[in-house]
Backbone as CSV, one residue per row, in Angstrom:
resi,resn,N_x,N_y,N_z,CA_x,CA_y,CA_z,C_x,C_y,C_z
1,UNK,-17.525,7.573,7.983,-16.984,7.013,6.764,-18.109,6.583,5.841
2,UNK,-17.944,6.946,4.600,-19.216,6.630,3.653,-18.729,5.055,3.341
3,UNK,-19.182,4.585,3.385,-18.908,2.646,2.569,-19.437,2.802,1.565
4,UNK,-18.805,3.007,0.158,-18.696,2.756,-0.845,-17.897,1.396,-1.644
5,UNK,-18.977,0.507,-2.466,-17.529,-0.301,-3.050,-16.475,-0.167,-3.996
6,UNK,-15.522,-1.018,-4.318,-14.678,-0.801,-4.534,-14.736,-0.581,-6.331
7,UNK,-14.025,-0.038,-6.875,-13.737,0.071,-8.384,-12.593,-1.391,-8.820
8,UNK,-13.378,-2.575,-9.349,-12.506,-3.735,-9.676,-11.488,-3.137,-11.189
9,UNK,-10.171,-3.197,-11.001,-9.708,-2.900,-12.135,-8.295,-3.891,-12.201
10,UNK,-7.347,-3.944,-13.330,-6.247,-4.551,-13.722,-5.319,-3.747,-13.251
11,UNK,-4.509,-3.660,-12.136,-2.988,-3.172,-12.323,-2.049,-3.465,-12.793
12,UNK,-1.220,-2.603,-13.663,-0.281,-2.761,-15.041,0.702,-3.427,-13.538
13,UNK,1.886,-3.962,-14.460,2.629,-4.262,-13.552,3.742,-2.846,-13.460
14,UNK,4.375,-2.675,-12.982,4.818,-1.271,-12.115,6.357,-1.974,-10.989
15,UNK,7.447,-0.774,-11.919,8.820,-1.169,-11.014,8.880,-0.068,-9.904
16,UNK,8.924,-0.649,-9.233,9.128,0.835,-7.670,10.797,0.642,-6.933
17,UNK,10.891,1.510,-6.547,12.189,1.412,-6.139,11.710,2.608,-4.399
18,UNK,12.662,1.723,-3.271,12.604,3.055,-2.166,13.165,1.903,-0.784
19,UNK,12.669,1.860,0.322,12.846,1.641,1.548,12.051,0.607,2.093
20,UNK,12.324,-0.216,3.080,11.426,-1.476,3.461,12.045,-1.279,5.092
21,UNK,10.504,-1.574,5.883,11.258,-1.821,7.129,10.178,-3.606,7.466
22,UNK,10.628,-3.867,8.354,9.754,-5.001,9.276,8.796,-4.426,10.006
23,UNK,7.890,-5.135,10.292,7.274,-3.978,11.584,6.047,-4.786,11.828
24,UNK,4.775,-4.538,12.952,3.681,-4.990,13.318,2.908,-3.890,13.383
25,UNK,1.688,-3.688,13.366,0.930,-2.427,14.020,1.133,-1.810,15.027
26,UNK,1.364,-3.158,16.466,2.044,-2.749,17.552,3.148,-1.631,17.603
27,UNK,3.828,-2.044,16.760,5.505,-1.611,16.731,5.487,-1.176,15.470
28,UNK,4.963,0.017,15.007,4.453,0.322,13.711,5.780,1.757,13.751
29,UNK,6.649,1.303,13.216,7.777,2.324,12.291,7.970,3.012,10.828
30,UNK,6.055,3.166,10.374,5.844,3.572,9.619,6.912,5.200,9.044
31,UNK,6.289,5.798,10.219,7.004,7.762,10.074,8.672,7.428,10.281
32,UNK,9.026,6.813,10.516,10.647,6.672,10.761,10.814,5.888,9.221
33,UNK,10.557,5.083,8.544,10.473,4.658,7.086,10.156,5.975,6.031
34,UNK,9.156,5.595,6.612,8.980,7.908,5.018,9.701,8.913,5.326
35,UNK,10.441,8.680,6.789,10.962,10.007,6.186,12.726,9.616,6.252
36,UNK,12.867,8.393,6.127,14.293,7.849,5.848,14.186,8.009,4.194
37,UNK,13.224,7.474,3.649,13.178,7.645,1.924,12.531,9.117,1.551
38,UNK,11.926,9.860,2.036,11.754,10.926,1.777,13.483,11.832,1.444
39,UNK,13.964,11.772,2.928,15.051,12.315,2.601,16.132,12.143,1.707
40,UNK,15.621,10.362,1.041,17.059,10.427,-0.410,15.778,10.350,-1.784
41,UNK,14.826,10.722,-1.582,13.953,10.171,-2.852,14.797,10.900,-4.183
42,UNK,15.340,12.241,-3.779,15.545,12.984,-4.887,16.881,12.152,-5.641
43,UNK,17.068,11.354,-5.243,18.524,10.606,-5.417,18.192,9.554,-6.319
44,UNK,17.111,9.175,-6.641,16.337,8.045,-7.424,16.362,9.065,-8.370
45,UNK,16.875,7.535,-9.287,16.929,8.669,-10.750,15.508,7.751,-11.746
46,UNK,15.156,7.862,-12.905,14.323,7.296,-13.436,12.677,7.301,-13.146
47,UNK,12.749,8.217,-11.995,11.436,8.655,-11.264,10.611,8.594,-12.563
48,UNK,9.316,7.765,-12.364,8.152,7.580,-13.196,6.541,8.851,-12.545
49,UNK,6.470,10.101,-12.912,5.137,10.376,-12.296,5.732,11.209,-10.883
50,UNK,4.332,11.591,-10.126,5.223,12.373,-8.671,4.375,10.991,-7.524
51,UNK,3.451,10.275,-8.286,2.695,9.196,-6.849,4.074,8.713,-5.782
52,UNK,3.525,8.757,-4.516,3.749,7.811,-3.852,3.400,6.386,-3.704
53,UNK,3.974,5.092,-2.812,3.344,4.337,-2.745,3.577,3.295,-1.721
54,UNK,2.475,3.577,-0.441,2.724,2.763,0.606,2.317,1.105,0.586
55,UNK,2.956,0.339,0.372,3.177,-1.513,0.351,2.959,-1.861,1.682
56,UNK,2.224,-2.873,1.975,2.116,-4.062,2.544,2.175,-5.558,1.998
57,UNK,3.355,-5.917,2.714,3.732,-7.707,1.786,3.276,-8.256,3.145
58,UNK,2.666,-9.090,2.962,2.194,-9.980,4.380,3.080,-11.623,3.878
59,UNK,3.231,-12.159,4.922,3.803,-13.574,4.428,3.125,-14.376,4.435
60,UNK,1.948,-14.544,4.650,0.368,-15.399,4.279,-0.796,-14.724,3.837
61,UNK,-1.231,-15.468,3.275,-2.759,-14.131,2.843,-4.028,-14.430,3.989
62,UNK,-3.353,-15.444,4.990,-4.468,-15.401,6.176,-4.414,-14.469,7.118
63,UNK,-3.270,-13.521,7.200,-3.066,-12.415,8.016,-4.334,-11.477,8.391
64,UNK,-5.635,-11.616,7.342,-6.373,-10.951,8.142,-7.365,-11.729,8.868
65,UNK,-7.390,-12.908,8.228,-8.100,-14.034,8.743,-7.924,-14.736,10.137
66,UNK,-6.381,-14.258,10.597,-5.816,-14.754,11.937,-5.570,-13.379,12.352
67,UNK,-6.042,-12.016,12.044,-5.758,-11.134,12.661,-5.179,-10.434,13.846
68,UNK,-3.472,-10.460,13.819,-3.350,-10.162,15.385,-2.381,-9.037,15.081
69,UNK,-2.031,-7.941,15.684,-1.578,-6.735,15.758,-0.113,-6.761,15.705
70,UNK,0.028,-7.970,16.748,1.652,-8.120,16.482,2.125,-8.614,15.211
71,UNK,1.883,-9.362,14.467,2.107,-9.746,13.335,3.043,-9.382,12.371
72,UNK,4.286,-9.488,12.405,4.827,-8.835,11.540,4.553,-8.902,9.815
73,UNK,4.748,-8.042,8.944,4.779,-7.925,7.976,5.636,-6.800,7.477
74,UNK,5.857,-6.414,5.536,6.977,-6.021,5.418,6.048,-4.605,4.750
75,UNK,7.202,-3.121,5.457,6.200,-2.056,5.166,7.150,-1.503,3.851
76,UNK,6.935,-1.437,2.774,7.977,-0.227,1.913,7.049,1.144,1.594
77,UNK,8.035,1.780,1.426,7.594,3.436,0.595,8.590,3.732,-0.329
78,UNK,7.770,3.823,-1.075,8.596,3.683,-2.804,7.545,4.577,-3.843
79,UNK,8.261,4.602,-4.684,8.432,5.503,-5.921,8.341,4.950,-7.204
80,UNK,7.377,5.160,-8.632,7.534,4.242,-9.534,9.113,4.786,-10.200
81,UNK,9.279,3.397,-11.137,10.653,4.205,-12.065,10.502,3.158,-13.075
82,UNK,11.406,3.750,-14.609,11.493,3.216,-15.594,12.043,2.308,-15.641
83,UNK,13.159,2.067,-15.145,14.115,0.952,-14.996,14.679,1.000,-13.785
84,UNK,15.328,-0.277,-13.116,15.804,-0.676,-12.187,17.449,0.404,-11.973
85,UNK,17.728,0.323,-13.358,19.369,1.410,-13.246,19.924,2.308,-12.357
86,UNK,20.743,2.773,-12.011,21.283,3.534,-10.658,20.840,3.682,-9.553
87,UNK,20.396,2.501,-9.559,19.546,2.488,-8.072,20.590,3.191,-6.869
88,UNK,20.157,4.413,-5.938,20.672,4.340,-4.716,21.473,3.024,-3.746
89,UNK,22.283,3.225,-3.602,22.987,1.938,-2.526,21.883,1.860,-1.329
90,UNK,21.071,2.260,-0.772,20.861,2.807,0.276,19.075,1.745,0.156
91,UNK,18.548,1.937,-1.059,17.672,1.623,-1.259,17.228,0.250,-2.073
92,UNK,16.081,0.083,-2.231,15.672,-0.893,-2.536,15.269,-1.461,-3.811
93,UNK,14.804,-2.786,-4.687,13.554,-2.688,-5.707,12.613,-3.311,-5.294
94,UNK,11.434,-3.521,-6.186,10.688,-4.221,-6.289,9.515,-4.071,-6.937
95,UNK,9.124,-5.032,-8.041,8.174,-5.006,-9.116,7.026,-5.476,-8.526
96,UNK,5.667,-5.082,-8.976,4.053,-5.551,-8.615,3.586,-5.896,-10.222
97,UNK,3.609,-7.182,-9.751,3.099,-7.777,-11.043,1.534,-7.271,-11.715
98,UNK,1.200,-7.757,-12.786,-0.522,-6.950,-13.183,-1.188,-7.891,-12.358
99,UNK,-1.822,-7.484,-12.043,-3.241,-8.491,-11.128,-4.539,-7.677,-10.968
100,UNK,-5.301,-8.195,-10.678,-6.634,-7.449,-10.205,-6.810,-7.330,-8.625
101,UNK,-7.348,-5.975,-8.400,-7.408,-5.156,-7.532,-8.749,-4.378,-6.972
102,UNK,-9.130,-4.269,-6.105,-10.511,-3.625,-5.540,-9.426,-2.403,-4.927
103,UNK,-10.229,-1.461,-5.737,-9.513,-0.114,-5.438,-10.891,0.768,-4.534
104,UNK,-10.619,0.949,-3.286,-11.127,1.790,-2.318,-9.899,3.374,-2.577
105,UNK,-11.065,4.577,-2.524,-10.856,5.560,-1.730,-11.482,5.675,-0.715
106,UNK,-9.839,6.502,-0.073,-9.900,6.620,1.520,-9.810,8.035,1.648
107,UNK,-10.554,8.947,2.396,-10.488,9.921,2.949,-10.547,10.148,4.435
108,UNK,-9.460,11.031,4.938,-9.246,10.557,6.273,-7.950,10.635,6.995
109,UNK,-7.785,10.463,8.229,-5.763,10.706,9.232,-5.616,9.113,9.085
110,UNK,-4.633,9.099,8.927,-4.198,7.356,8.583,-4.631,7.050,9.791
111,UNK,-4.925,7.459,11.503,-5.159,6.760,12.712,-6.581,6.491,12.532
112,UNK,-7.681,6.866,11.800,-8.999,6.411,11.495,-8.820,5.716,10.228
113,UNK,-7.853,4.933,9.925,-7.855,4.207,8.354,-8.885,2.816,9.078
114,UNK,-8.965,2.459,10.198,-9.236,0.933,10.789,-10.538,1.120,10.618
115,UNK,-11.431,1.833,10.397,-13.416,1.902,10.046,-12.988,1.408,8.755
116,UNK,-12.275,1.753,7.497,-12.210,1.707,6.189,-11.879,0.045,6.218
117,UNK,-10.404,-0.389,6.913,-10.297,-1.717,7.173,-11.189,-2.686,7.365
118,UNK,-11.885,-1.989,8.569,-12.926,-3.088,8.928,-13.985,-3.015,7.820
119,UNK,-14.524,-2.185,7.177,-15.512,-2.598,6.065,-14.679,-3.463,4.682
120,UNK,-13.871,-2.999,4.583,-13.515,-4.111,4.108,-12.905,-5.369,3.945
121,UNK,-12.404,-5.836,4.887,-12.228,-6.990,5.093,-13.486,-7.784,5.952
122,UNK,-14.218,-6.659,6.769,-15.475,-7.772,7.345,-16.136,-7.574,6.584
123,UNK,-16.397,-6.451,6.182,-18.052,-6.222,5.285,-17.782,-6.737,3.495
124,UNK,-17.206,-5.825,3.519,-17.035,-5.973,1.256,-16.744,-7.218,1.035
125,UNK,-15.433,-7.592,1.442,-14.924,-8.978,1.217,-15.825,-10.248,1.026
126,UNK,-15.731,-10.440,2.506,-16.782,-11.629,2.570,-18.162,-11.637,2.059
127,UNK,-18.813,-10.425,1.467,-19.939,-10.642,0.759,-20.005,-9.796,-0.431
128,UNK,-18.729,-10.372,-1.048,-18.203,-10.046,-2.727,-17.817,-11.700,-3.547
129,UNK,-17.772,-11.560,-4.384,-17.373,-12.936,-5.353,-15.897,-13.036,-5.433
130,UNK,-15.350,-12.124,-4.150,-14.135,-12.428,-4.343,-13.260,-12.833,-3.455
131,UNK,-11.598,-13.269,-3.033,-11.126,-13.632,-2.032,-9.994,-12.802,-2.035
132,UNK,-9.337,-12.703,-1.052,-7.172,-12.174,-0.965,-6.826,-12.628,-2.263
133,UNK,-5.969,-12.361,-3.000,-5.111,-12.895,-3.595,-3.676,-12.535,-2.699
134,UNK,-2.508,-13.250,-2.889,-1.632,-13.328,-2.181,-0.534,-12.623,-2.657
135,UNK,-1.036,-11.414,-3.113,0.104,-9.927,-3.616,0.417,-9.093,-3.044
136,UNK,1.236,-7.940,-3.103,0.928,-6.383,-2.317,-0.149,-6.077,-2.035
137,UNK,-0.255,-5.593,-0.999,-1.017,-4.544,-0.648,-0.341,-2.855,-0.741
138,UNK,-1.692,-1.822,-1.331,-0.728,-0.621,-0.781,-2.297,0.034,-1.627
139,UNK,-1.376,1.204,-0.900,-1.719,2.766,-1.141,-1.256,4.218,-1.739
140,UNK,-1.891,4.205,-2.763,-1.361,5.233,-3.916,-1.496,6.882,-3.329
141,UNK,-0.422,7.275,-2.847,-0.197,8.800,-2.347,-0.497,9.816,-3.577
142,UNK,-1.260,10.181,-3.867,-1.267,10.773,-5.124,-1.651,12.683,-4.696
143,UNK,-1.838,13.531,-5.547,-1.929,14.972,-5.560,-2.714,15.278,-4.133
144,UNK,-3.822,14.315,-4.139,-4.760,14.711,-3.020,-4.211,14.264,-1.275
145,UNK,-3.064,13.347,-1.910,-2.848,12.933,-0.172,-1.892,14.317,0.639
146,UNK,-2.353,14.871,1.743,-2.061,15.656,2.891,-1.496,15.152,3.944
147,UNK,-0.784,15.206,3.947,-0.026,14.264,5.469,-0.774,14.937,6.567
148,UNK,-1.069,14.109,7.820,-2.277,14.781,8.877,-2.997,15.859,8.434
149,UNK,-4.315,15.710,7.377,-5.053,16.337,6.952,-5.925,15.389,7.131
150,UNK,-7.386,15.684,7.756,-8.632,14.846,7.843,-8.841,15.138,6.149
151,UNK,-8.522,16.396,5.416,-8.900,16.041,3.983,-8.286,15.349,3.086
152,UNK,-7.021,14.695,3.185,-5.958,13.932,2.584,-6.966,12.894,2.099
153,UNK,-6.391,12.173,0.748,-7.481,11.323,-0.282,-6.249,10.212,-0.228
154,UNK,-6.511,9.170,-0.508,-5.413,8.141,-1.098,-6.639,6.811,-1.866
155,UNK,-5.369,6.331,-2.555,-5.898,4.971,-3.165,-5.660,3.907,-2.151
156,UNK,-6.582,2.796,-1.724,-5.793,1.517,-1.356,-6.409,0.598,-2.130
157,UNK,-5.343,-0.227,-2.675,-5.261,-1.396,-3.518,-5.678,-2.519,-2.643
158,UNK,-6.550,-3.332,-2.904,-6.590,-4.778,-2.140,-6.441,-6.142,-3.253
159,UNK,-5.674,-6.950,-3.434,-5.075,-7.236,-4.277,-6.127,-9.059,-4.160
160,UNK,-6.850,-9.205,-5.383,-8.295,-9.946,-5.076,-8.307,-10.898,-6.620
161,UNK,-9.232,-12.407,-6.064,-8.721,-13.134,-7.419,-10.563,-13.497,-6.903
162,UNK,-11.299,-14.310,-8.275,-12.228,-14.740,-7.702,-12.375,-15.994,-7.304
163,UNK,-13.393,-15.907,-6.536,-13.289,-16.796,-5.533,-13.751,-18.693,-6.324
């Protein structure tokens, strides 16, 4: 993995609409979530763009600070859209307010994403001017992401205020 830092930028705020499960790393029901919303995405009307976008809501921002595997937190895969309107019964909303963000690319099988993790939360973080802020987390599926492709590209957002 090359360690590169991150690109600090403003994310607009952004309505997504799609699927949420519970889950831990342990008990990680990621692939059973994408492809429950995969199979109604076409059913979302107001589709903004073709990105994907994998969320992490943690319920403290010490979650990496107390780091433990079981941990639950909340996973969605969602879709931007213009408006909240005809939403699927089936599915979900939820808005990401503008905030600032340390945007890492990741190249790589999501099962080697934890080298990328660990540089940044041990390495970048703690010797940056910055801290967690207590927002989403996620990852922008965009043209380049390959599902099990070592060449698959994605964005991950780390959602950061200064310290």
């Amino acid at each position: 993995m090359i360690k590169q830092p991150p690109i600090i930028q403003t994310f607009p705020q952004k309505k997504l609409v799609g699927k949420s499960a519970r889950m831990s790393l342990i008990q990680n029901s990621t692939p059973i979530l994408w492809k429950s919303f995969m199979q109604q995405r076409k059913s979302i009307e107001n589709s903004v763009g073709t990105d994907l976008y994998s969320i992490q809501v943690y319920d403290e921002v010490s979650y990496f600070k107390n780091f433990n595997p079981q941990t639950e937190f909340t996973k969605l895969a969602m879709t931007e859209v213009s408006s909240f309107e005809n939403i699927p019964e089936t599915m979900e909303t939820l808005t990401i307010a503008s905030g600032l963000y340390a945007v890492f690319n990741y190249k790589g099988l999501p099962q080697n994403f934890s080298h990328m993790a660990n540089y940044i939360f041990g390495e970048w973080l703690p010797n940056s001017e910055y801290e967690l802020d207590n927002r989403p987390h996620f990852e922008v599926l965009g043209d380049k992401y390959i599902p099990n492709s070592e060449d698959s590209q994605e964005e991950v957002w780390i959602p950061i205020q200064i310290r």
